[in-house]
Every structure is written in C-alpha cells, then in structure tokens.
Phi, psi and omega in degrees: 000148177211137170273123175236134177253038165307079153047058191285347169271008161237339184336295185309352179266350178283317180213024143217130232272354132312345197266291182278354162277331182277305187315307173288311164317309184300317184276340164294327173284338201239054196333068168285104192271349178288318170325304211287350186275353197255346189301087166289102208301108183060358188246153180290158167281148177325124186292325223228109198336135164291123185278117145315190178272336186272329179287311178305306169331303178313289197290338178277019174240334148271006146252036175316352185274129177249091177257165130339136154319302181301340169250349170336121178223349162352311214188145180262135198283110172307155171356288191268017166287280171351316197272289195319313212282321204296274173311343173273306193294323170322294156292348123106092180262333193221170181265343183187147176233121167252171185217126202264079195246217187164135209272332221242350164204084207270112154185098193267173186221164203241127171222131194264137176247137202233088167316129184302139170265343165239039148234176133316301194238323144346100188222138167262155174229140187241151191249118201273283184219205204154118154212178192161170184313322212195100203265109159260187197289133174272036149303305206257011171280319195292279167345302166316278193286012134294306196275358167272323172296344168293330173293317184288326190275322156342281145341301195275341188283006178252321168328285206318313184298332174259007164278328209277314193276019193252346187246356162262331179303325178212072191252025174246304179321298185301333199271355196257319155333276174322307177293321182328172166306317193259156165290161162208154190265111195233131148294133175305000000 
C-alpha cells in the first residue's frame, strides 16, 4: 500500500501554469507576506503537508532509521513513491528528501527538508509519501509510538534504578573510597 500526501488544494498550482500565475498575482496583490515566503520563482509553493512537532515525534519513534532517497536501499520504493520523490527533486521543493525507516517493522516514509533562510539551525520537514503492508491511521500511528517509547524509557529508567540502588547498597565503601588518600571518581 502507498500514501502520497500531495495536497489536493494546492495540487493545481503543481500543474497548471494558470493556477499558479493567478495564485502568485492575489497573493502579491492583497501583500499576504507569510504567503509570499512560500513563493518560488515559477514554481508552486510546497504541495505537501508540514510535520508538526508532534508528528515529527511520531514518525521519529517509530522510524529511527534514517537515510537519503539515494541511499535507501532497504526495500524496493514503489512507483508513485518514485513519483512523488521525482516532482520534489524537479521542482527543487527541498534542500534534501530523507526516507524515515525501521528495520525491525519497515513502512518507511518520505520526508521532505526544507532549510529556514533565517536560522542556522532551524529545518522545517514536510510528509512526502509513506508505503508498507498495512498503512494505519495516524491516531493509531500516535498509539504505536507512546508505547514503544513509554517501553525504552522504561527500560533505561530501570537500568538507571538498578545502578542508583547497587551504589546505596554499598554506599560505606564509596564514602571511605572517598575520604581515602587517592581520589575516586563516583558518577552522580
């Protein structure tokens, strides 16, 4: 199965060159200036939806792997994946297309980067395409990824516990360690 999140309410500024000449005239005329930061020279403004923060969240937790569209090699990228990647590089929409996977449940997903022209640091990401066996909703994409990071933090917050209580376990040792002649190093 495959998702492309192209837009269908900007769609028409992707491919018709009337659409997006009337589109750039309005916003220049009524001076919508946030618009006007989305303007491209002959080209439509991004077609494809903005990952929030919460969204960027989702998908880094359940796709930690991270690659290039060019090195991805993982899986073979269907067609209208293909497409989708074709018209981003075409339209030059991004500074980079990443393909977002996991190895241990692969439906990988296409994310487009877009550098801030006023930060440094600063990168917005766009949700390009997405396939895999069994494409769920993202309610139950959100679901997934509380439980497995609620499973890893879990995990490492019980290492952590059974480190802090193996050093109260033998917390006359360390302290006579401490005071000794030679220094020791105890992590906090």
């Amino acid at each position: 199965m495959v998702e492309s999140y192209l837009m269908d309410e900007v769609e028409s500024l992707v491919h018709s060159v009337e659409d997006l000449e009337e589109w750039n005239k309005l916003v220049e005329e009524t001076g919508l200036t946030g618009q006007q930061t989305l303007k491209h020279e002959e080209k439509s403004p991004i077609p494809f939806p903005f990952m929030n923060e919460g969204m960027q969240r989702v998908y880094q937790t359940l796709c930690p792997t991270i690659d290039t569209v060019e090195k991805y090699n993982k899986t073979a990228i269907p067609l209208r994946v293909l497409s989708m990647i074709a018209l981003c590089k075409q339209e030059g929409y991004f500074d980079e297309l990443q393909i977002w996977s996991d190895d241990t449940a692969p439906d990988p997903i296409v994310v487009g980067i877009k550098k801030d022209p006023d930060s440094t640091w600063r990168k917005f990401q766009y949700l390009v395409a997405r396939w895999g066996d069994e494409l769920r909703s993202f309610p139950e994409l959100a679901q997934l990824a509380k439980a497995r990071f609620k499973e890893r933090k879990t995990a490492c917050l019980n290492t952590k516990l059974v480190e802090c209580q193996e050093k109260l376990q033998n917390i006359d040792v360390y302290i006579e360690k401490e005071f000794s002649d030679r220094s020791v190093y105890w992590p906090a």
